[in-house]
C-alpha positions in Angstrom: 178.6 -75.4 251.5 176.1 -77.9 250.4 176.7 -81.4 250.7 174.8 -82.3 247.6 176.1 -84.3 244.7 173.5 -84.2 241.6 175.3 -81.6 238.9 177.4 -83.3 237.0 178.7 -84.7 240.7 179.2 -81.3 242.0 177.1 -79.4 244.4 173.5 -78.8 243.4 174.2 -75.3 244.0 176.4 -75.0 240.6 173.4 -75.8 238.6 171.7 -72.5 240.1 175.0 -70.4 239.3 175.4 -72.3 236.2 172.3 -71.3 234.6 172.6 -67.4 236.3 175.0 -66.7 234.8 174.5 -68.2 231.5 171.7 -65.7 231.2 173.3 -63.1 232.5 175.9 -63.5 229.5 173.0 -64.1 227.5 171.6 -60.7 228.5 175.4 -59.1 227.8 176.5 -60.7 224.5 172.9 -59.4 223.8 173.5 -56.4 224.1 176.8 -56.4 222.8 175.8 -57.6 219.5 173.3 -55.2 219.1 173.9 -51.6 221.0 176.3 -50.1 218.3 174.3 -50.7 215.1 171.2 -49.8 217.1 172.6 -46.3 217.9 174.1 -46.1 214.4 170.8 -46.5 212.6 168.9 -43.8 211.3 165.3 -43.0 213.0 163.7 -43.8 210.2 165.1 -47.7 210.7 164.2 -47.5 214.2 167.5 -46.3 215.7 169.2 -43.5 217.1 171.3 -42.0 214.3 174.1 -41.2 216.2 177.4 -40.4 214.5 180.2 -43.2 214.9 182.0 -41.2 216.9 179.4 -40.5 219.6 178.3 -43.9 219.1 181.7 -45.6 219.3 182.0 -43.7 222.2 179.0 -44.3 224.3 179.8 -48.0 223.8 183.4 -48.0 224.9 181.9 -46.2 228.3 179.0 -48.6 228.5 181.6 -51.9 228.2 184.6 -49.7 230.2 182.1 -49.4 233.5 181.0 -52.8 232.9 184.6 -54.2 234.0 185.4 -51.2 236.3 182.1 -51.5 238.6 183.3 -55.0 239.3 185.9 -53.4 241.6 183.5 -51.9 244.0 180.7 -54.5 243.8 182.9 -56.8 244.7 183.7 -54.3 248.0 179.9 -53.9 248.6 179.2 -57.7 248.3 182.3 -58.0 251.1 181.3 -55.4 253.5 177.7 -55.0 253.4 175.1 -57.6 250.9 176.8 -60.4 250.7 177.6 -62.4 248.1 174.3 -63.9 247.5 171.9 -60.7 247.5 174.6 -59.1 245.3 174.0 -61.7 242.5 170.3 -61.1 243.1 170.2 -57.2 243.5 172.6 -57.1 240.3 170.5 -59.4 238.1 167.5 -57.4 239.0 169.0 -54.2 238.4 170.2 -56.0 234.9 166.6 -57.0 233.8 164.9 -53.4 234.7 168.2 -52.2 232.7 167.3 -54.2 229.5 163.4 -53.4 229.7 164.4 -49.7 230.0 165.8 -50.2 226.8 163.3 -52.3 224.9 161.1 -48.3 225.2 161.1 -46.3 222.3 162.9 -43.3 224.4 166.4 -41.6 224.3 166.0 -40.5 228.0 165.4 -44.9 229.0 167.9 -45.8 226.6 170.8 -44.3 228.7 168.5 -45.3 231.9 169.0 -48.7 231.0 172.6 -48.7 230.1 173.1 -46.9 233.3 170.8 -49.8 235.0 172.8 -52.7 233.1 176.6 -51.5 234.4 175.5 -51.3 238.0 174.0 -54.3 237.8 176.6 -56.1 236.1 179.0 -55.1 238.4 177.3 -56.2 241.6 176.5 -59.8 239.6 179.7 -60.6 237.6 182.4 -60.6 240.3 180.1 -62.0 243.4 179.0 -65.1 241.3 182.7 -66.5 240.6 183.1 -66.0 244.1 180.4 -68.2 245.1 181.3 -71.0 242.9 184.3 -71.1 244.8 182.3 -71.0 248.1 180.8 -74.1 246.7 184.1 -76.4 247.3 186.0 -76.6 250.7 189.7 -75.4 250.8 190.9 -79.3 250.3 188.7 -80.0 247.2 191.3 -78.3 244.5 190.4 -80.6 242.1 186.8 -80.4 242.4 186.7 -76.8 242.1 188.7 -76.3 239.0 186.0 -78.3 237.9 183.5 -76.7 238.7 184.8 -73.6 237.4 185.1 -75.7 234.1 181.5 -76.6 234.1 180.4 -72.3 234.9 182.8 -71.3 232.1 180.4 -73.7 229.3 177.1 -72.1 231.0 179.0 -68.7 229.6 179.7 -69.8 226.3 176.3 -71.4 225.7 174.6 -68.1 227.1 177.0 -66.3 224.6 176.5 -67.9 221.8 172.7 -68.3 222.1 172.1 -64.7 222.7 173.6 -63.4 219.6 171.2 -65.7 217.2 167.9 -64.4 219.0 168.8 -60.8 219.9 170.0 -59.8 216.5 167.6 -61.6 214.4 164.7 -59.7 216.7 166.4 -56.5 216.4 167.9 -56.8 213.4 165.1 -57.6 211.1 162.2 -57.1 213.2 162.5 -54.5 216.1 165.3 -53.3 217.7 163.3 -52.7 221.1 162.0 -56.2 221.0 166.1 -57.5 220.6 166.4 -55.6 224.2 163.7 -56.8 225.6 164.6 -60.7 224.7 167.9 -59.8 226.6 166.2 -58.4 229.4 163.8 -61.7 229.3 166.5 -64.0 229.5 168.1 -62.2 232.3 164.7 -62.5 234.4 164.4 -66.2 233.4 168.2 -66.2 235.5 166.9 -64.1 238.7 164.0 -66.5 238.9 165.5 -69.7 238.5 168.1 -68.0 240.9 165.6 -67.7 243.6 163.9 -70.5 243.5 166.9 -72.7 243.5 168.9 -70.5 245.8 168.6 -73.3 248.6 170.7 -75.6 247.2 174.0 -72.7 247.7 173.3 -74.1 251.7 175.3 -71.2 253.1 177.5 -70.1 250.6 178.1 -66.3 250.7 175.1 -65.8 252.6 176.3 -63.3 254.8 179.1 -60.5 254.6 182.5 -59.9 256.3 181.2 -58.8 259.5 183.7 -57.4 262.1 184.4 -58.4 264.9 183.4 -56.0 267.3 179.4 -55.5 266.9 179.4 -51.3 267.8 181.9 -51.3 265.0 179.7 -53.1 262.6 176.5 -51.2 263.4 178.7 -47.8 262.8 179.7 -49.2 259.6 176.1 -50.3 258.7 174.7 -46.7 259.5 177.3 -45.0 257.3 176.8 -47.3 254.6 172.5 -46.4 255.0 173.6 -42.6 254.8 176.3 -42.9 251.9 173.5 -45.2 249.8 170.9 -42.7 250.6 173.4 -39.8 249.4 174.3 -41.8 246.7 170.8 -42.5 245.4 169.8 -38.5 245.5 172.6 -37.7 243.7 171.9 -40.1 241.2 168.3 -39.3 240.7 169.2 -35.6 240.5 171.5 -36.5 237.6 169.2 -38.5 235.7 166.4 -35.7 236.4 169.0 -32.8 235.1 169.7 -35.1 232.0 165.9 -36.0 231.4 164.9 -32.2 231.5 168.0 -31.4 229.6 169.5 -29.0 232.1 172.4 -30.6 231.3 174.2 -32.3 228.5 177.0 -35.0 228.3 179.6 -35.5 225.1 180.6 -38.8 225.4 183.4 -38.3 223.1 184.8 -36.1 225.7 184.2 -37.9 228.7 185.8 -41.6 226.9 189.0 -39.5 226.0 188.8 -38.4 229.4 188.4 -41.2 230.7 191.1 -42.7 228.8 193.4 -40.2 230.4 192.1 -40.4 234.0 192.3 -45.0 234.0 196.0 -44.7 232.7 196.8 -42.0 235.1 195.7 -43.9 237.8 197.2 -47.1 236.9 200.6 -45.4 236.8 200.0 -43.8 240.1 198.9 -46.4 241.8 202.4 -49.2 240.4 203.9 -46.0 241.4 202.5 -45.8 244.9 203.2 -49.8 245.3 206.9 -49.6 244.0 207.9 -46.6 246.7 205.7 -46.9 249.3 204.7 -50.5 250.0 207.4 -51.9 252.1 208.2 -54.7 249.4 212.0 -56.9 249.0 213.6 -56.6 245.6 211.8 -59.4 244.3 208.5 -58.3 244.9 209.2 -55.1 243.0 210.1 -56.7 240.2 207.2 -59.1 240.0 205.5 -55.9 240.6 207.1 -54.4 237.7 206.9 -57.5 235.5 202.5 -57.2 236.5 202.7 -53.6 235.4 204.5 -55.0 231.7 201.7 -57.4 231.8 198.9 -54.9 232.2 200.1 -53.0 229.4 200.1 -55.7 227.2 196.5 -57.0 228.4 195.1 -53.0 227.9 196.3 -53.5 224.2 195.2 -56.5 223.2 191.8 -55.8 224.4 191.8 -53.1 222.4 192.0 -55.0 219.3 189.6 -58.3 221.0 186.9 -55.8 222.3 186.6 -54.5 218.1 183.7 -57.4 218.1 181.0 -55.4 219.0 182.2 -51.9 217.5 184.3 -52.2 214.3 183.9 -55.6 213.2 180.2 -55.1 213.6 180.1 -52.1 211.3 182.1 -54.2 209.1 179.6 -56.9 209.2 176.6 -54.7 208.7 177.8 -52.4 205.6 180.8 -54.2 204.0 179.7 -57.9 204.4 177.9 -60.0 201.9 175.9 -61.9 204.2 173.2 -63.4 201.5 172.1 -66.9 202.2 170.1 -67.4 199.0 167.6 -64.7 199.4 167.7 -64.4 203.1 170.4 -61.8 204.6 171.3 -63.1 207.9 172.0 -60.0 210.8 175.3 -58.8 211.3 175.1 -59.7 214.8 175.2 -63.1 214.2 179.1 -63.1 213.7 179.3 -62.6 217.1 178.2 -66.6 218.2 181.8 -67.4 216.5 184.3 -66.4 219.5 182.3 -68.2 221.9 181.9 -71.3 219.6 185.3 -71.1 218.9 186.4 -70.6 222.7 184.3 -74.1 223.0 186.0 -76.0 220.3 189.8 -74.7 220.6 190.2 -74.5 224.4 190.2 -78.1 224.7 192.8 -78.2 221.9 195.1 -75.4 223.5 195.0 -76.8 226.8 196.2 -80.7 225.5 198.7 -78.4 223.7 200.7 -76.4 226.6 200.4 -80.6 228.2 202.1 -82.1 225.3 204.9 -79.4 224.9 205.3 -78.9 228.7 206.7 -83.4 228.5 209.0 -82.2 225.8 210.1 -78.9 228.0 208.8 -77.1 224.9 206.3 -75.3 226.3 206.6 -71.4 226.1 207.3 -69.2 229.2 204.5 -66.7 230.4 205.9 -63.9 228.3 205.8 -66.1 225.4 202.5 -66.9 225.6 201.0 -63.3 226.2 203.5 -62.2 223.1 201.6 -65.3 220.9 198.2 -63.8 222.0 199.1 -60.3 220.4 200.8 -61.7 217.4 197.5 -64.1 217.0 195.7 -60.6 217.0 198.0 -59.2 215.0 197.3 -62.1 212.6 193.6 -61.8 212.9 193.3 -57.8 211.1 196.0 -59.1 208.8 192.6 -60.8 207.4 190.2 -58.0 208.0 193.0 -56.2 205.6 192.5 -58.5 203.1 188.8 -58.6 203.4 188.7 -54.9 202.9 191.1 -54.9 200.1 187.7 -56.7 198.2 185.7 -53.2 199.5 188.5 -50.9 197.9 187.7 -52.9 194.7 184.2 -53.0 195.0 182.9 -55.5 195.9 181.5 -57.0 199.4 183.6 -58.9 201.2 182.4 -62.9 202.2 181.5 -63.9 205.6 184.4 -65.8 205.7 187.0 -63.2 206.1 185.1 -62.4 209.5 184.9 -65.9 211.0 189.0 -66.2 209.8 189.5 -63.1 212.3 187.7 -64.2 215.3 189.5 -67.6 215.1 192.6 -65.9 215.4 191.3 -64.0 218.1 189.8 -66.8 220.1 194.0 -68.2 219.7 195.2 -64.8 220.6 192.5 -65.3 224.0 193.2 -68.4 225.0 196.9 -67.7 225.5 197.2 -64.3 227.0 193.6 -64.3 228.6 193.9 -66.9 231.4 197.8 -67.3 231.3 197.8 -63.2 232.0 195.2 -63.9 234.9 197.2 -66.9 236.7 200.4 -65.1 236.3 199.0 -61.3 238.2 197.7 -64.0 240.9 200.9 -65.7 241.6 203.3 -62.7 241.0 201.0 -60.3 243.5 202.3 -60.3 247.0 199.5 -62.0 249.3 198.3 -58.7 250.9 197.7 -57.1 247.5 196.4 -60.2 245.5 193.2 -58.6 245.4 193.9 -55.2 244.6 196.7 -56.5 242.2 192.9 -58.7 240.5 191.3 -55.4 240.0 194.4 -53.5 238.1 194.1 -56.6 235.7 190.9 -55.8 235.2 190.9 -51.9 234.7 193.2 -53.0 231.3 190.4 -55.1 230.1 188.3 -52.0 230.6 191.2 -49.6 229.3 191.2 -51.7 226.3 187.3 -51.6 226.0 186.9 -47.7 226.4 190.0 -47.4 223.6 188.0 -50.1 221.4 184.9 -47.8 221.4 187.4 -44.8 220.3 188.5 -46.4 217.5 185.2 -47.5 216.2 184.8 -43.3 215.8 187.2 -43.9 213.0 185.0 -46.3 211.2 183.2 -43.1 209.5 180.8 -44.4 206.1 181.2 -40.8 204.3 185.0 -41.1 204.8 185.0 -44.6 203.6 183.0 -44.4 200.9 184.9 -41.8 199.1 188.2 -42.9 200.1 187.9 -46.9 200.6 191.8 -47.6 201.6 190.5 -45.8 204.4 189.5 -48.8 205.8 192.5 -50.9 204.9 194.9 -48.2 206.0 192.7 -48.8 210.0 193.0 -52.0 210.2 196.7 -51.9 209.4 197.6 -49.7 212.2 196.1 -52.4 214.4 198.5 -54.5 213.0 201.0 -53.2 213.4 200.7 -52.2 217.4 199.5 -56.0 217.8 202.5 -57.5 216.1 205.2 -55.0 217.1 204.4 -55.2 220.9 203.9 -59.0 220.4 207.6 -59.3 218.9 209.3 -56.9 221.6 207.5 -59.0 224.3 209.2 -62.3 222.8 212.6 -60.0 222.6 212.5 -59.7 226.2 211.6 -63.0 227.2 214.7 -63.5 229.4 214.6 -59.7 231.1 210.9 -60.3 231.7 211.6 -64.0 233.7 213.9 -62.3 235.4 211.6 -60.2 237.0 209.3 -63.1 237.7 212.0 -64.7 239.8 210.4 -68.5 241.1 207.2 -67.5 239.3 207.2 -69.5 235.4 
């Protein structure tokens, strides 16, 4: 770890991660504001002109595999990179992803997507990791820190990219929006390298083991399965470039909706009757597996930012400044503003009412963050109440909702997170991690689906349309929000010593 005091008196070594990954999520929220409305467009605008459907579903696959390749880039940066070369091989991989996509081509658009999630999920999970590599095991303090000072280099990447993507894409070139995401990610790898010093030896080297014939086995069959791995994938991308074959994405998200909830409930199934746990570890088990459910669906609704919402933005959204109409993406800088502002506010909060024993239980708190979403299409229903009567509806209705769902964040979010950590029985913390995460990409992938519904045709002739969708999402949010609170008391039980 290095010894080095000179970032905000942490190790030098968090400025280089710092400003990593604040371009990588500048290269992501990027892309996030703009993939959708890009594919939605008609040629003659530059785009795609995909059907909502398709589109909504190649972008719930696109943000699905970016949480679910987290899982085994994680494993490859424990058993074979490294931490290190994984942040540096998946930010590479992320910048030839983006300037795939700033060409004019169909075949390098889903190249570059393709390019992106790999990356993504070699450089997302392996850079937490090494800010924690930063800090030895007695510097608790110091580390949470840290993390604190990493989690603003992801909110200023996040809200930066949105302002210079979309206005590129939006009103000059879509391409050139790309490619300003894919220059901002190289700006990251090379500051990364040069400045890679000051991580001392911080996740320098893998998990080796022990015995060195072992290891060199395991190294050879790792050669062969990349080398496999890499034929297969260029024969793929060959078969799809010549058109020998052809994908529906619809298909594959439903699929794919089918085959990550059939796995979850396999897998809580596997742990509840095969792990030898005592009866309090099966019901934390059981009380994670309530949890996930409730994360998968609230995601669902948060994840609408760059599918739904953004159509609404685009087509229903007066966004006039005088003469100048601002790009739809631009709504996307107000989560991560708001995530700056209110956190600080929400954490003073749980302080205050914790003194007075007030402050709510873990259920409690995911239950607030779905009611908090709930609360949040309440508003889109009133905003598109002024489309049924013909109007546009004012930015405002749009910056109302994402407040509400930067509230709904900040309590289910990191509360949900702490909770799976200290409920999971030590030899499955990790594993117990990476079932979190599959409901953030559940919700993602079901996010995407829904956009499908957001058809213009439909909506123009038949504007409740619109109104009657967003309703539905309220009603999921604040129904499973207010069964949650219900069983407050059955769900602590389950939690035993864990509050």
């Amino acid at each position: 770890m290095s010894s080095s005091k000179t970032f905000f008196g942490h190790p030098r070594g968090l400025a280089t991660l710092f400003f990593t990954e604040m371009w990588e999520r500048f290269s992501y929220y990027g892309m996030r504001a703009l993939l959708l409305l890009f594919m939605l467009a008609s040629v003659e605008e530059g785009g795609m002109g995909i059907d909502v459907k398709t589109g909504g579903a190649i972008y719930g696959l696109y943000t699905m595999f970016v949480y679910l390749l987290a899982l085994p880039g994680g494993w490859l940066a424990d058993k074979f990179f490294g931490l290190r070369k994984s942040v540096f091989y998946g930010g590479c991989l992320i910048t030839a992803g983006h300037f795939c996509l700033a060409f004019p081509f169909t075949e390098t658009f889903f190249i570059g997507l393709l390019l992106i999630v790999m990356g993504t999920g070699l450089l997302k999970p392996n850079i937490s990791s090494l800010v924690g590599e930063l800090y030895s095991s007695s510097e608790q303090a110091r580390r949470d820190s840290g993390f604190s000072i990493f989690y603003l280099g992801i909110n200023i990447g996040a809200t930066l990219a949105p302002i210079i993507t979309s206005y590129l894409g939006e009103t000059i070139n879509w391409h050139y929006g790309f490619a300003a995401a894919g220059i901002g990610m190289l700006l990251g790898v090379i500051q990364y390298k040069l400045t890679e010093k000051n991580l001392g030896l911080a996740g320098l080297e893998p998990n080796k083991l022990a015995d060195p014939i072992l290891q060199s086995k395991r190294e050879k069959n790792f050669i062969v399965g990349l080398l496999i791995f890499a034929v297969l994938l260029i024969s793929f991308i060959a078969l799809l470039l010549t058109r020998v074959i052809t994908i529906n994405p619809v298909t594959i998200a439903t699929a794919s909706v089918y085959a990550i909830g059939g796995s979850v409930v396999l897998y809580f199934g596997y742990i509840l009757l095969f792990e030898k746990l005592d009866k309090s570890e099966k019901n934390k088990i059981k009380a994670i597996a309530i949890f996930f459910l409730a994360s998968a669906m609230f995601y669902f609704g948060y994840e609408q930012q760059g599918s739904s919402l953004t159509i609404f933005a685009d087509r229903y959204t007066d966004r006039f400044i005088g003469s100048f109409e601002f790009p739809a993406g631009w709504f996307q800088v107000v989560p991560a503003a708001s995530v700056v502002i209110f956190v600080p506010l929400f954490a003073w909060l749980w302080v205050w009412l914790s003194k007075r024993n007030l402050n709510p239980s873990t259920p409690k708190k995911l239950s607030l963050g779905l009611i908090f979403m709930g609360l949040g299409y309440a508003v889109m229903m009133g905003g598109s109440m002024i489309i049924v009567s013909g109007s546009k509806a004012l930015p405002t209705w749009l910056i109302f909702t994402y407040i509400f769902h930067t509230f709904g964040e900040i309590c289910l979010y990191p509360i949900g997170l702490s909770a799976v950590s200290k409920l999971s029985p030590k030899r499955l913390v990790g594993q117990m991690m990476g079932v979190w995460f599959m409901s953030l990409a559940l919700g993602n992938l079901v996010a995407g689906l829904f956009s499908g519904e957001f058809d213009e045709t439909s909506i123009t002739t038949n504007p409740q349309l619109l109104v009657d969708l967003f309703q539905g999402v309220v009603s999921v949010m604040i129904v499973s929000g207010i069964i949650i609170w219900l069983f407050n008391k059955p769900l602590k039980k389950l939690m035993g010593d864990i509050h």
